[in-house]
Structures are given as structure tokens and as C-alpha cells.
C-alpha positions in Angstrom: 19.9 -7.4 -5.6 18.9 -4.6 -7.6 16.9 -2.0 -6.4 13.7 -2.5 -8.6 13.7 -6.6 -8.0 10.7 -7.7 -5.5 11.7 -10.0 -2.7 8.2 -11.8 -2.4 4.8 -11.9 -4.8 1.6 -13.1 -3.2 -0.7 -14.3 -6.8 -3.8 -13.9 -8.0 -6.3 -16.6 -6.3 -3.9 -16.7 -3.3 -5.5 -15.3 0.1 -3.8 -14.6 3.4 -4.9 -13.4 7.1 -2.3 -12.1 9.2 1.2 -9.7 9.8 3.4 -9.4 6.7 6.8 -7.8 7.6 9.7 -7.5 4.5 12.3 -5.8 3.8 13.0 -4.2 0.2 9.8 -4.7 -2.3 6.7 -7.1 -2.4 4.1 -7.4 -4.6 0.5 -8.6 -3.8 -2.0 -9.5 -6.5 -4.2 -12.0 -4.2 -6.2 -11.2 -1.3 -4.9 -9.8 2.5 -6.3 -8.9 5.2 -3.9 -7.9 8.3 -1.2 -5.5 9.2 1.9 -4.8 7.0 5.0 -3.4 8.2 8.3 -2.7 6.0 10.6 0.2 5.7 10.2 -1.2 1.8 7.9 -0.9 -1.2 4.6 -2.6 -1.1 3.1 -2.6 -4.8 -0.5 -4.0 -4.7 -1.6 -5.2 -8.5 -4.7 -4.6 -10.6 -6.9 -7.2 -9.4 -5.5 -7.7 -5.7 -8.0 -6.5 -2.6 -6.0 -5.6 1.3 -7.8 -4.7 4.3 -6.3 -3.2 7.5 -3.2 -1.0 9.0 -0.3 -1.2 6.1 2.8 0.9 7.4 5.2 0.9 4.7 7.9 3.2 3.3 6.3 3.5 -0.1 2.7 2.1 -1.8 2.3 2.0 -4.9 -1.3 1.0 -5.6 -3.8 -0.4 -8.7 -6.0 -2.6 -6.8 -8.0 -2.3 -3.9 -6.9 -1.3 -0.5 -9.5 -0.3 2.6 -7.8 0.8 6.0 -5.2 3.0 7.6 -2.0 3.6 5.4 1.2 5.0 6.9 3.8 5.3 3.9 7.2 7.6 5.2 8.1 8.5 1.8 5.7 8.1 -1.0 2.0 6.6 -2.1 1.7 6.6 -5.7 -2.6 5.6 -6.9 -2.8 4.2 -10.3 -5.8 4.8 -12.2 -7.4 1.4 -11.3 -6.5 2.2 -7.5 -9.8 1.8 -5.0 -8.8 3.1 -1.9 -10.8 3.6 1.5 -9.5 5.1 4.7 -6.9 6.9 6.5 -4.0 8.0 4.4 -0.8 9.9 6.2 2.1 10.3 3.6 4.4 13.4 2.9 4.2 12.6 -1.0 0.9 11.6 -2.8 0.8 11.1 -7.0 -2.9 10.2 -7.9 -3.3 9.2 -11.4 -6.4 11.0 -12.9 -9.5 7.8 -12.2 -8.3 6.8 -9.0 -11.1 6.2 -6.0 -10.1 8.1 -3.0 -12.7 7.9 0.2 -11.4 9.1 3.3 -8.7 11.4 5.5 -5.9 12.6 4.1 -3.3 13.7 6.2 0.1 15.1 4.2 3.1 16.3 5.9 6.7 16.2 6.3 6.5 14.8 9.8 6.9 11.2 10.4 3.2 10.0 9.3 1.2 8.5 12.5 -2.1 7.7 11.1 -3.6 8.7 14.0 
């Protein structure tokens, strides 16, 4: 498998409540609400919309996320990127038009959202 390829894609006009745990990289251009958990990368499209704890190793966002993110490595906002909360991360790239409302919390350490 190679390292860019996503393992699972949740569409546009697709909605899901619940816990999402992967491994390697998902995409999400539909509608979640839940927890999401993966050591992986979690890319959430243009026109997709997540609520609740998402504890990933990297985000890359362009759509709409509102709740506690934990990313170990990286969290990388696109200018279309909406996103409202808590925010722990040792690396964030925002692209300039990106919404950020919330906490902010960047260090080395292992994140804890807390």
C-alpha cells in the first residue's frame, strides 16, 4: 500500500454517528459526529462537517470540524477549514482564510487535550 493511498472515504450526502478507529489514512467528505481514534491521517474534505473528540496522528482539514482535536504530529488548515474548539498539536500550518475559534495548545509533549 503506498503511503499516500486512503484506506476508507466516507461521501458527500453520507452521515454517520458513532467511534471511527483506522489505521493509515481516511477521508471524510459527509457528515460525523463521534469520536475518532487512529495513529493515521484523517483528511476531512471541502464540504464535510465533524463534531466531537478526533485523536489522530495527523488532520489535515478543508471543511468543518467543531470539538477537541488531539493530532501527535501534525494539523495542517486549508483555507476553506472552519474549525471550533480545543486544538493540542506540536505542528500547526494554517493556510491564510482559515476560521480558527478556540484554545490552542502547541507543544512537543504528547498532546492531551485537556
Amino acid at each position: 500500500m503506498a503511503k499516500d493511498e486512503i484506506n476508507a472515504f466516507m461521501g458527500m450526502g453520507t452521515a454517520y454517528h458513532g467511534k471511527l478507529e483506522f489505521k493509515g489514512t481516511v477521508r471524510i467528505d459527509g457528515e460525523f459526529e463521534g469520536e475518532i481514534e487512529s495513529e493515521g491521517t484523517l483528511i476531512i474534505g471541502n464540504e464535510a462537517w465533524v463534531k466531537g473528540d478526533v485523536n489522530v496522528g495527523q488532520l489535515v482539514l478543508s471543511g468543518r470540524l467543531e470539538g477537541v482535536l488531539r493530532a501527535k504530529s501534525k494539523v495542517v488548515l486549508y483555507k476553506q477549514a472552519n474549525l471550533s474548539g480545543k486544538i493540542s498539536t506540536p505542528v500547526l500550518v494554517v493556510e491564510e482564510g482559515a476560521f480558527v475559534r478556540g484554545e490552542i495548545n502547541m507543544s512537543q509533549d504528547e498532546p492531551s487535550g485537556e
